[in-house]
Each structure stands twice: as C-alpha cells, then as structure tokens.
LUMVEXGU-727699 format. One record per residue: x, y, z of N, C-alpha, C, O, CB in turn; residue number from 1; chain; residue in three letters. Coordinates in steps of 0.1 Angstrom, whole numbers, plus 5000, padded with zeros to 4 digits. Glycine has a CB too. Example, Ala and Ser with C-alpha at 12.3 -4.5 7.8 and 13.67 -1.06 7.14 Angstrom:
BEGIN
+------+------+------+-------+-------+-------+------+------+------+------+------+------+-------+-------+-------+------+-------+------+
| n_px | n_py | n_pz | ca_px | ca_py | ca_pz | c_px | c_py | c_pz | o_px | o_py | o_pz | cb_px | cb_py | cb_pz | resi | chain | resn |
+------+------+------+-------+-------+-------+------+------+------+------+------+------+-------+-------+-------+------+-------+------+
| 5132 | 4943 | 5078 |  5123 |  4955 |  5078 | 5132 | 4967 | 5078 | 5142 | 4967 | 5085 |  5113 |  4955 |  5090 |    1 |     A |  ALA |
| 5128 | 4978 | 5071 |  5137 |  4989 |  5071 | 5129 | 5000 | 5079 | 5134 | 5011 | 5080 |  5141 |  4994 |  5057 |    2 |     A |  SER |
+------+------+------+-------+-------+-------+------+------+------+------+------+------+-------+-------+-------+------+-------+------+
***
This chain:
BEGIN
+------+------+------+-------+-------+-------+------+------+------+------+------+------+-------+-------+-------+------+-------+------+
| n_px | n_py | n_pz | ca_px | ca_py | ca_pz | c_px | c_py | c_pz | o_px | o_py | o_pz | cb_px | cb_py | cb_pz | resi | chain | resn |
+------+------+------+-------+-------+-------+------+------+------+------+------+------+-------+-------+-------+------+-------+------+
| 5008 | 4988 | 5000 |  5000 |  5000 |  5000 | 5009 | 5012 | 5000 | 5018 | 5013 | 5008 |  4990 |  5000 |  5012 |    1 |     A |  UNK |
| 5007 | 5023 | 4992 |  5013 |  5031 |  4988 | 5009 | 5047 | 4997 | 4997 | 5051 | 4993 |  5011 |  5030 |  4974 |    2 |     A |  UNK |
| 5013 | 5052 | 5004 |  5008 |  5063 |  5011 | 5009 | 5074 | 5008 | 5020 | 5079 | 5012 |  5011 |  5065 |  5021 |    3 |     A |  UNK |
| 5001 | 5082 | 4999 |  5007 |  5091 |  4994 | 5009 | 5107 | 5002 | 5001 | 5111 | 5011 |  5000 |  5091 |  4982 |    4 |     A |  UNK |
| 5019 | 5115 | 4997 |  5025 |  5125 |  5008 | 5010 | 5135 | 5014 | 5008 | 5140 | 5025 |  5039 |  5137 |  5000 |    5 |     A |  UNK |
| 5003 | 5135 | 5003 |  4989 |  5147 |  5008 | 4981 | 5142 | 5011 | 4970 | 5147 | 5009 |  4982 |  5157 |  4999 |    6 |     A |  UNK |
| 4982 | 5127 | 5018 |  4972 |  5118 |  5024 | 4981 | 5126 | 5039 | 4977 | 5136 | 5045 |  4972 |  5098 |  5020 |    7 |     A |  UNK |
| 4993 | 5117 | 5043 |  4999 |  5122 |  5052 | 5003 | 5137 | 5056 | 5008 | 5137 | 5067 |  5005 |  5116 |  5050 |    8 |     A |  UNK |
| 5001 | 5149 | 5051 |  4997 |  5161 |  5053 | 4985 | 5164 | 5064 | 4985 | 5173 | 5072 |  4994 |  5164 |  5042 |    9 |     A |  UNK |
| 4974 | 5155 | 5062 |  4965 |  5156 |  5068 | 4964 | 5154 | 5081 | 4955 | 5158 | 5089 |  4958 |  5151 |  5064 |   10 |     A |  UNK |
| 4972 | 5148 | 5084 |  4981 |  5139 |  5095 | 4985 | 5153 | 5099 | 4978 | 5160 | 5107 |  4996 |  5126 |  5090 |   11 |     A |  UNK |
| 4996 | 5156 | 5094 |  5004 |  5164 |  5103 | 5006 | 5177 | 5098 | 5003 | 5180 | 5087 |  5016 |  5158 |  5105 |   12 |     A |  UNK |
| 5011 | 5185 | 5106 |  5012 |  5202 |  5102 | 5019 | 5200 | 5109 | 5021 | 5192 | 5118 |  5003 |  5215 |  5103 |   13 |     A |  UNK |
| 5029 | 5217 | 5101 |  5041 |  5228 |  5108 | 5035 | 5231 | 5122 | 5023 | 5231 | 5125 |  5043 |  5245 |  5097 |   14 |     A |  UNK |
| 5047 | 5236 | 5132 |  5041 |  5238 |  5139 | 5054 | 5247 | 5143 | 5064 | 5242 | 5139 |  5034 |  5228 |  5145 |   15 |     A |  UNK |
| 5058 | 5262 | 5152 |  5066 |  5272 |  5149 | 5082 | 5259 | 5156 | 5094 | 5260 | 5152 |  5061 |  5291 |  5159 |   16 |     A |  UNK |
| 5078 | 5251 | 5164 |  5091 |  5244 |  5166 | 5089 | 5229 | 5161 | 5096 | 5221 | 5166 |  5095 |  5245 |  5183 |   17 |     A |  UNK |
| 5083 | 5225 | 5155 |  5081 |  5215 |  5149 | 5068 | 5206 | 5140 | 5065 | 5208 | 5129 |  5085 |  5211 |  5158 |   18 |     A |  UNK |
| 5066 | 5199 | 5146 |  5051 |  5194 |  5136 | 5040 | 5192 | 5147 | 5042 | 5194 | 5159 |  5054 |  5176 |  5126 |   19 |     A |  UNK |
| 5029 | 5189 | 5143 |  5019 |  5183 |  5153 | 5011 | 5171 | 5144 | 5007 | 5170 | 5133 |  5008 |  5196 |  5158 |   20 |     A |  UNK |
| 5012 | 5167 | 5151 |  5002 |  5152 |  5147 | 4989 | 5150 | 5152 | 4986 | 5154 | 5164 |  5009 |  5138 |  5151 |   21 |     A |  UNK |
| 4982 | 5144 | 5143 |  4964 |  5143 |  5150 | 4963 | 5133 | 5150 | 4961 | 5129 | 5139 |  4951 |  5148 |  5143 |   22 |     A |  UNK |
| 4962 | 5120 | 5161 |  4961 |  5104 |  5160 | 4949 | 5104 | 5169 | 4943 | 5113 | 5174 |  4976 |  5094 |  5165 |   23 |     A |  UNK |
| 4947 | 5091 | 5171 |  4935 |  5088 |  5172 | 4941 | 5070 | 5182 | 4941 | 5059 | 5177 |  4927 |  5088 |  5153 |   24 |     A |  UNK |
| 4943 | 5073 | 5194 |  4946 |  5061 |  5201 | 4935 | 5053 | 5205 | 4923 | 5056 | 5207 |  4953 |  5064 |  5212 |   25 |     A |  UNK |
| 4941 | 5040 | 5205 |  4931 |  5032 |  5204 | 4939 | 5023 | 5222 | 4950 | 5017 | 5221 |  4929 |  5022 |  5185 |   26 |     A |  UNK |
| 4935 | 5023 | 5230 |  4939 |  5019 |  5243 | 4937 | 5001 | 5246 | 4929 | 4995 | 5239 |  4932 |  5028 |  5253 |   27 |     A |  UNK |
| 4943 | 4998 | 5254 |  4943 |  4985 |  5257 | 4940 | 4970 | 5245 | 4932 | 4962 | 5244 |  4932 |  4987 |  5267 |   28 |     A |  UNK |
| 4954 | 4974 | 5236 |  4950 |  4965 |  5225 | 4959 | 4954 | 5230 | 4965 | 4953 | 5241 |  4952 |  4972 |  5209 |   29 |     A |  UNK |
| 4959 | 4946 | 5220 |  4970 |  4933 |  5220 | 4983 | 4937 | 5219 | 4992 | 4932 | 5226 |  4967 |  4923 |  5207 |   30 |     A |  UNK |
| 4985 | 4950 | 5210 |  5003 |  4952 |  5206 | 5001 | 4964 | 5206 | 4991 | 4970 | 5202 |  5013 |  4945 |  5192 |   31 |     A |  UNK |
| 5014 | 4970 | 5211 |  5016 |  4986 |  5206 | 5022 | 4993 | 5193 | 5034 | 4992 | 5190 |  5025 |  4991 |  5214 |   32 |     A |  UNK |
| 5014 | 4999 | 5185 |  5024 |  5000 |  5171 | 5012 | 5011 | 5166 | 5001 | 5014 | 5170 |  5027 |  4982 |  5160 |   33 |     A |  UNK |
| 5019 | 5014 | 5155 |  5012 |  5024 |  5145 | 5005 | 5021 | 5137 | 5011 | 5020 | 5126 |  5018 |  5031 |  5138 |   34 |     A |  UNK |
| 4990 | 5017 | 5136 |  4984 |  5011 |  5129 | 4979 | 5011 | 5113 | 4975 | 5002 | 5105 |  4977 |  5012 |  5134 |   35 |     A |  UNK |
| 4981 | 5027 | 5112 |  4977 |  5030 |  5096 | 4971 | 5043 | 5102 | 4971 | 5046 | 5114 |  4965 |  5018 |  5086 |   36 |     A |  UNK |
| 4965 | 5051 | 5089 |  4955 |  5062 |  5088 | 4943 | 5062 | 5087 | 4937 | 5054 | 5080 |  4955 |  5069 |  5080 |   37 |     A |  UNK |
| 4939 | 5071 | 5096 |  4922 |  5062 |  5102 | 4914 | 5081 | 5095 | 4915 | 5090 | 5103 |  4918 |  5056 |  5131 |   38 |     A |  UNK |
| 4909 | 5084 | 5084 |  4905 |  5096 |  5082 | 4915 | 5109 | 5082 | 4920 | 5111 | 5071 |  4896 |  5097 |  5092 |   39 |     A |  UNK |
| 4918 | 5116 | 5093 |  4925 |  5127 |  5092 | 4936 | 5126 | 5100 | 4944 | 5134 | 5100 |  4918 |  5139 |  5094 |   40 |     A |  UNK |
| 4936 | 5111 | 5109 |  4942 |  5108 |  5122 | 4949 | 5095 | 5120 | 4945 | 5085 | 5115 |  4931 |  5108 |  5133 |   41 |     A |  UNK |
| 4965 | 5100 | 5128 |  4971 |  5085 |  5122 | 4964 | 5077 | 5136 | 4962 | 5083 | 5146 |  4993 |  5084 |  5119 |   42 |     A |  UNK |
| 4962 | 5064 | 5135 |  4961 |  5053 |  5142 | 4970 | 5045 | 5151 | 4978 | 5037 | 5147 |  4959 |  5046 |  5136 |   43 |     A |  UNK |
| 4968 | 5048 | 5165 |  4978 |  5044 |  5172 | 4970 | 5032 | 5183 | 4960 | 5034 | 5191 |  4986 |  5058 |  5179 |   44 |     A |  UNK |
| 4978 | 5020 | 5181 |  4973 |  5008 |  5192 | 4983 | 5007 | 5202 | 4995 | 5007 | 5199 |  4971 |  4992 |  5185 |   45 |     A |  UNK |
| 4978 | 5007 | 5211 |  4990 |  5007 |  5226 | 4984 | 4994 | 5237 | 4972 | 4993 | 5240 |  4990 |  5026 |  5238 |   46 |     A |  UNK |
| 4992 | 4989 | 5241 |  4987 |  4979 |  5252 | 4984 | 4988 | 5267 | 4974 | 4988 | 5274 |  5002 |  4966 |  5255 |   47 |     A |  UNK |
| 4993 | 4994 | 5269 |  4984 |  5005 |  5281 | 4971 | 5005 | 5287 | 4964 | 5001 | 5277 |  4983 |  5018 |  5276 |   48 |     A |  UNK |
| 4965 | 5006 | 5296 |  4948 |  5010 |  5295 | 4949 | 5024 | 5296 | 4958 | 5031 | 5298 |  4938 |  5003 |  5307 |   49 |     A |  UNK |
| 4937 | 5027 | 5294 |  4938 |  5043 |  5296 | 4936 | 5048 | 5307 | 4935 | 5060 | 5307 |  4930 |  5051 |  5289 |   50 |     A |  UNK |
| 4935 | 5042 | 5320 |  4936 |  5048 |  5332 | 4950 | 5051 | 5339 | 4960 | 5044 | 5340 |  4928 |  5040 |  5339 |   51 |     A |  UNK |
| 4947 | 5064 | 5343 |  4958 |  5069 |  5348 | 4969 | 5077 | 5338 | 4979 | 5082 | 5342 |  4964 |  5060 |  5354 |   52 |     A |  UNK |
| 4965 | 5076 | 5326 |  4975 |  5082 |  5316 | 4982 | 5072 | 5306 | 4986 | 5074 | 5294 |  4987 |  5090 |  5325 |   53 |     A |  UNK |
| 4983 | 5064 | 5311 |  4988 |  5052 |  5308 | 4991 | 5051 | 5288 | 5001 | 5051 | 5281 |  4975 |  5039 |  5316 |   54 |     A |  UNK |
| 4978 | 5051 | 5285 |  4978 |  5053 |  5272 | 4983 | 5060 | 5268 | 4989 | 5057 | 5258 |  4970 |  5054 |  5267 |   55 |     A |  UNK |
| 4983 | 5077 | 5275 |  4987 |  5087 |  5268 | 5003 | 5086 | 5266 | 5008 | 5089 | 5256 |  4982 |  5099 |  5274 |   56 |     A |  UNK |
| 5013 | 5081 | 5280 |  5022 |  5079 |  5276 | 5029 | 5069 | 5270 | 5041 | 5068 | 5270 |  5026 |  5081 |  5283 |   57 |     A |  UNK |
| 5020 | 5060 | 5265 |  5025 |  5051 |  5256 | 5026 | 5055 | 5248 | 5038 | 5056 | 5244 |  5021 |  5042 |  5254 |   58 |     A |  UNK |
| 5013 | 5061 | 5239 |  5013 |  5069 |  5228 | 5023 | 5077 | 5224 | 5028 | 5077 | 5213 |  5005 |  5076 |  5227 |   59 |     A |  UNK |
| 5028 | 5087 | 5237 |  5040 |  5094 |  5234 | 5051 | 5085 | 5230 | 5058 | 5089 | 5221 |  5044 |  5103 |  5245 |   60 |     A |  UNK |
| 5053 | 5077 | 5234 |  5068 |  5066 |  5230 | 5067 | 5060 | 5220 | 5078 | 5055 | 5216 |  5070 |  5054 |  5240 |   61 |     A |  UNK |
| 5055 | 5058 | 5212 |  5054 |  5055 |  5201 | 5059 | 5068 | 5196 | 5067 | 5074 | 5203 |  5042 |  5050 |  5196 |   62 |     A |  UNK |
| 5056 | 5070 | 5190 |  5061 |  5086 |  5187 | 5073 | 5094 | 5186 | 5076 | 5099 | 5176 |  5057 |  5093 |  5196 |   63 |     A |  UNK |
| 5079 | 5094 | 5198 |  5091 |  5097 |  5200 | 5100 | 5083 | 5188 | 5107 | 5085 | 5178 |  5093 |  5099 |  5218 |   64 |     A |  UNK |
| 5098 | 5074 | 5192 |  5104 |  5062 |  5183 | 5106 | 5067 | 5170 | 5115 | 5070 | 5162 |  5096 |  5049 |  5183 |   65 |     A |  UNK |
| 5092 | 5065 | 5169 |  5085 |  5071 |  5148 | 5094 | 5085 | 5146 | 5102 | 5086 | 5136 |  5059 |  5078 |  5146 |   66 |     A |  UNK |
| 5094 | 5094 | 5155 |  5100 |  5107 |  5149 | 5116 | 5109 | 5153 | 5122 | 5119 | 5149 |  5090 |  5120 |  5154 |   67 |     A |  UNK |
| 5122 | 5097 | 5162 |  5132 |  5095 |  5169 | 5139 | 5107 | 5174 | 5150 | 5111 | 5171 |  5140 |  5090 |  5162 |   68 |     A |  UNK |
| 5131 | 5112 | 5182 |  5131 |  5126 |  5194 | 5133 | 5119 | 5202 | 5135 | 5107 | 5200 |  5119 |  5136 |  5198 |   69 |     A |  UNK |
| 5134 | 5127 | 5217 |  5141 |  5126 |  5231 | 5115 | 5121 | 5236 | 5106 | 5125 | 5229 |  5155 |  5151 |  5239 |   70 |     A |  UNK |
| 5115 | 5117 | 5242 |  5099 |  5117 |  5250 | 5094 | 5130 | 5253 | 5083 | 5134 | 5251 |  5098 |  5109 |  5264 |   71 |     A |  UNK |
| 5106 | 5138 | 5261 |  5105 |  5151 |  5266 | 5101 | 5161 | 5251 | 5094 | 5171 | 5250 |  5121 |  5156 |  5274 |   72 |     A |  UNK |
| 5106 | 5156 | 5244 |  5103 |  5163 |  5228 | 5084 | 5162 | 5226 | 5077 | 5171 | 5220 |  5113 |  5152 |  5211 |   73 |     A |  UNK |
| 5077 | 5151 | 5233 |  5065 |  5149 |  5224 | 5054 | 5154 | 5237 | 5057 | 5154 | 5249 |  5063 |  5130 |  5216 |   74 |     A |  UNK |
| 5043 | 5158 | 5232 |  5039 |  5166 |  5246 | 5022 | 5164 | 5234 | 5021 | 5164 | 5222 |  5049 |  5188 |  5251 |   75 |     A |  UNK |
| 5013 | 5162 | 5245 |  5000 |  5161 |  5242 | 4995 | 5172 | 5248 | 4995 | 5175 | 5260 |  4994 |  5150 |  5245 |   76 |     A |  UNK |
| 4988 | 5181 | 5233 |  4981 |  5195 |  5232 | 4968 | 5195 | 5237 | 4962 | 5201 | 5246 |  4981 |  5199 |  5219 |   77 |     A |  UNK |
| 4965 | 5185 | 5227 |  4948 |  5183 |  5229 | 4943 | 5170 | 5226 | 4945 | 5161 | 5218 |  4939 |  5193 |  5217 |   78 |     A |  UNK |
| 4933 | 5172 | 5238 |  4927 |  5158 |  5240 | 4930 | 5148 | 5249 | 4926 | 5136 | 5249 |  4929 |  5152 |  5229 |   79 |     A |  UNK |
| 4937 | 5153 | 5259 |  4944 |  5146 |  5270 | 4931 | 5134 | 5275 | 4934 | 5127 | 5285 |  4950 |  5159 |  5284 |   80 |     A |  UNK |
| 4920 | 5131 | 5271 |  4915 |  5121 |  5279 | 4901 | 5119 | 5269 | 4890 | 5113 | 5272 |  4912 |  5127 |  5297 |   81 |     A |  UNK |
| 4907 | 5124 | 5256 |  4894 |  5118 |  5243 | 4909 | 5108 | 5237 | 4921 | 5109 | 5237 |  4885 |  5136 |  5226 |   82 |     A |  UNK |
| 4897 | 5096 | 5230 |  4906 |  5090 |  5219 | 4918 | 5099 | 5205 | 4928 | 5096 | 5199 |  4893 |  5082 |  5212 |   83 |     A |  UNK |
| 4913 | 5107 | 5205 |  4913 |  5117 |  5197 | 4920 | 5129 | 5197 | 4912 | 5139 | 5198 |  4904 |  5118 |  5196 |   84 |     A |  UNK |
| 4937 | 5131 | 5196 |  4945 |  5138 |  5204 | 4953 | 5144 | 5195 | 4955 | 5139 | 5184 |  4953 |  5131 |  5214 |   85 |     A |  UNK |
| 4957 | 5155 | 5198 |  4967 |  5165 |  5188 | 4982 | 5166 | 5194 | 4982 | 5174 | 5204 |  4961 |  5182 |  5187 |   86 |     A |  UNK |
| 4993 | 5161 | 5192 |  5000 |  5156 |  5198 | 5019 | 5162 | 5190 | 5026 | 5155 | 5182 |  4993 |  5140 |  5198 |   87 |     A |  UNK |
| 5022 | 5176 | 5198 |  5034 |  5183 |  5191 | 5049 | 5175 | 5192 | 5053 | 5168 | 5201 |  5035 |  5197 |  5199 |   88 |     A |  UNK |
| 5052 | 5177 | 5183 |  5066 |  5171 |  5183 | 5080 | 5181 | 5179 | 5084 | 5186 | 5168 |  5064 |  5159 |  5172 |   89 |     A |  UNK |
| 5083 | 5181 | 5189 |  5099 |  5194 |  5184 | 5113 | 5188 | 5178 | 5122 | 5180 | 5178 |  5107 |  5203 |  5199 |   90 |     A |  UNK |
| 5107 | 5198 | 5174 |  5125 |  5192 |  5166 | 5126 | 5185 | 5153 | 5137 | 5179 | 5150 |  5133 |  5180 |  5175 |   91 |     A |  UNK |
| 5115 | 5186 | 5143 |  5112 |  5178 |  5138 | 5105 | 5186 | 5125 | 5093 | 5190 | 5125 |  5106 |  5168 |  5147 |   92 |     A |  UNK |
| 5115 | 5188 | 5113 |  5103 |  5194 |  5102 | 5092 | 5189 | 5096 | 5092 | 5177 | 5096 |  5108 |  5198 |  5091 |   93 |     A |  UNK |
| 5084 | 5194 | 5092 |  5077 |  5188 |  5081 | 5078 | 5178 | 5073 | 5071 | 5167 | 5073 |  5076 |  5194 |  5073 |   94 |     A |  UNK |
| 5088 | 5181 | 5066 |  5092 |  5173 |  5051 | 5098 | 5160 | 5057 | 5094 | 5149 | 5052 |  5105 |  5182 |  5038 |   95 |     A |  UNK |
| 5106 | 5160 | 5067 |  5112 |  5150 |  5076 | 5099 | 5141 | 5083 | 5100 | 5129 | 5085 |  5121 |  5158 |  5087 |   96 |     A |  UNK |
| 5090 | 5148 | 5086 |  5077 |  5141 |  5093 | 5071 | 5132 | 5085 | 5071 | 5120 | 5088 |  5066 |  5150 |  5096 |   97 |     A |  UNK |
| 5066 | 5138 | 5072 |  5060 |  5132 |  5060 | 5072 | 5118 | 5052 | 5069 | 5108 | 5045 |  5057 |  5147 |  5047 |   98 |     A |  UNK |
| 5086 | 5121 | 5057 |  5094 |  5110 |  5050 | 5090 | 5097 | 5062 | 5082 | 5088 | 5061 |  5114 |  5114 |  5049 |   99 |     A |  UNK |
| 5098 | 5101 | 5071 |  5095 |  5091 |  5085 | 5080 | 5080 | 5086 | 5079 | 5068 | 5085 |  5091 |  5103 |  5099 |  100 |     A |  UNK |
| 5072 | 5089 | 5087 |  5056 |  5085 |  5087 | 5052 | 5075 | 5076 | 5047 | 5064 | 5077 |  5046 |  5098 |  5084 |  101 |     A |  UNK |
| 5056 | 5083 | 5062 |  5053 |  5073 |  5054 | 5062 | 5060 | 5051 | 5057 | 5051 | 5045 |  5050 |  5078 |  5043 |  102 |     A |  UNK |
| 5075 | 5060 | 5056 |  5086 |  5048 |  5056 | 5075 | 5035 | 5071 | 5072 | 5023 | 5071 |  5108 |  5058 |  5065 |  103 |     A |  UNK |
| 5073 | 5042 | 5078 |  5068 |  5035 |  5092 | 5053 | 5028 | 5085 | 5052 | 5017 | 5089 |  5064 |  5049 |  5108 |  104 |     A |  UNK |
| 5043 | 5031 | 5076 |  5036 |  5030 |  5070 | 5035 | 5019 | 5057 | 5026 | 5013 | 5052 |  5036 |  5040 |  5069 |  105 |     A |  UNK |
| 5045 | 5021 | 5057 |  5053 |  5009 |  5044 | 5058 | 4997 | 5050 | 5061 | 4987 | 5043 |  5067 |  5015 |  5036 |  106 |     A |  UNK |
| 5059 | 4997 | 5060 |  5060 |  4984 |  5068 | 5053 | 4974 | 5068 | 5042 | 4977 | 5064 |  5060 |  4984 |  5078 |  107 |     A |  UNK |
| 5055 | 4962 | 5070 |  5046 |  4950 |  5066 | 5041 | 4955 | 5084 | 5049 | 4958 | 5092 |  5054 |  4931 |  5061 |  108 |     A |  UNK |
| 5025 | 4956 | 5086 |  5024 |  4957 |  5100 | 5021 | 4938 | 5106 | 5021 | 4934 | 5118 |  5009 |  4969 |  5103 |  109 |     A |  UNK |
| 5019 | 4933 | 5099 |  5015 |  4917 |  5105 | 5012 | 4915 | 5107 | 5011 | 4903 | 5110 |  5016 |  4909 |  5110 |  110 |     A |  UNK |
+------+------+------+-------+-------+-------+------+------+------+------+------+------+-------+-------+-------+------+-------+------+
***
C-alpha cells in the first residue's frame, strides 16, 4: 500500500518548533504499534489501558520512536482524555515528518 504525501499532510502540520500530529489512540489493545490512517488521524494501538495516563504515555513513546526525538520532545496538546489527540513534536520538520511516517507506514504491519 502506497501512502501518498497529501494523504499524510492531513496527519500532520508545521508547527513554529516543529510538527503536530492528529492520532487517534486506540487503548488497551493486544500490541503497541502504528496502525495506519484512520481519516484525518494517524492510528495508534498501545497495550496501556487508559487509566491513569497510561495510554497517553505510551502513545507518546510510540512517537518519539517514529519521529526519533528525546519523549521530553512529544507533549500532548489536545485531547488529554478523548481518543482523539493532537499531539506536538519538536524538533522535527515537516518534510522530515511526511518521510518518517510514510517509511513507518510501508512496513509490513502483521
């Protein structure tokens, strides 16, 4: 499956120190990993439950991995306690976002 870059745009935006991402976590699954693009929002499965944050900082570690930043780099804007989160990442351009994302995407997920 082929991802194309203005699919992944939708995903993500500039942001003045880096990008922001709009995902869409899905809590207490079987495996933690990046699932695909679910609408405007990339798809994130985490074994975490969502109590206590749990999810949220899983999500961030996915993340930080995918964009290979420091954790302290990834910080949740919006949505701290909906499925449905906007989630900044520093340090990290655009064009670099859209390469990353769609390489992680191209993966056989299994």
């Amino acid at each position: 499956m082929t991802i194309e870059a203005q699919e992944l745009r939708t995903v993500l935006s500039a942001t003045p120190g880096g990008v922001a991402v709009r995902v869409k976590v899905v809590p207490g699954a079987s495996r933690t990993r990046v699932a695909g693009i679910l609408g405007d929002r990339l798809k994130l499965t985490v074994a975490a439950p969502p109590s206590g944050g749990r999810a949220n900082e899983a999500a961030c570690r996915v993340l930080s991995e995918l964009f290979g930043v420091s954790q302290r780099h990834v910080q949740i804007v919006a949505g701290h306690g909906q499925p449905q989160k906007t989630v900044e990442i520093a340090g990290v351009a655009l064009c670099r976002a859209v390469e990353l994302l769609a390489k992680a995407l191209a993966e056989p997920r299994g």
